[in-house]
N, C-alpha and C positions, 0 to 999 in steps of 0.2 A: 751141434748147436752152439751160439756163442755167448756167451752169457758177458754182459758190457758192466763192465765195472764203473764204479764212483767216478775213477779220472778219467775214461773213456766218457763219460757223462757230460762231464765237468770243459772238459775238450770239445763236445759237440753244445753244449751251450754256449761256452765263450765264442766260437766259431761262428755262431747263427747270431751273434750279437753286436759283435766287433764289427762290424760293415756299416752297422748305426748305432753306433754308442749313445745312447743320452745317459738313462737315469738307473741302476739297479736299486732292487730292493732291498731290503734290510735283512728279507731270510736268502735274497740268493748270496749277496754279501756274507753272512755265514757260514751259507753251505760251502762257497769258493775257500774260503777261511779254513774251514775243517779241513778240508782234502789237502790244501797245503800244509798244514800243520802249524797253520798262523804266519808260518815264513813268505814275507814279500820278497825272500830273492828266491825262493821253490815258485813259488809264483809269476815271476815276470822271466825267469830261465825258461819255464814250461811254454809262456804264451811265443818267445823268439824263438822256439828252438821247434814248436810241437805246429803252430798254429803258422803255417807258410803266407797265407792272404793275410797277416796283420802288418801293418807296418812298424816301426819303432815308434813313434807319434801315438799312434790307438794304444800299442801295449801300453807306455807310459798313460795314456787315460785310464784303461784298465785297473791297473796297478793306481793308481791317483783313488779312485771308487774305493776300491777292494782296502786297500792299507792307507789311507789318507794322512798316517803317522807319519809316512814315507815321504810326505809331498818338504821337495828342498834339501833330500837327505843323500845330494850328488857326491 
């Protein structure tokens, strides 16, 4: 039996999202938050390296949503 942990989770909702990006909520925004441990670079390594259908464009959206501290911090 396989038991799907938090990032396995977390990977299959970014995945089912990323294709139409608008708006996240404010508890999924958290829950993404916790699993990275607040880290937007754990976070945006994970979406290029994990999630093969995003392209750099989306993740930076992603990553824009999720850590919005981050937006300009090239």
């Amino acid at each position: 039996m396989y038991n799907e942990t938090l990032h396995d989770k977390t990977g299959s909702f970014l995945a089912s999202v990323s294709a139409n990006i608008t708006q996240l909520s404010d508890w999924h925004i958290n829950v993404i938050r916790t699993a990275f441990d607040n880290s937007p670079a754990k976070f945006y390594r994970f979406i290029i390296t994990q999630l093969q259908d995003v392209t750099r464009y989306e993740a930076d959206l992603l990553l824009d949503q999720v850590f919005p501290e981050t937006i300009g911090m090239d």
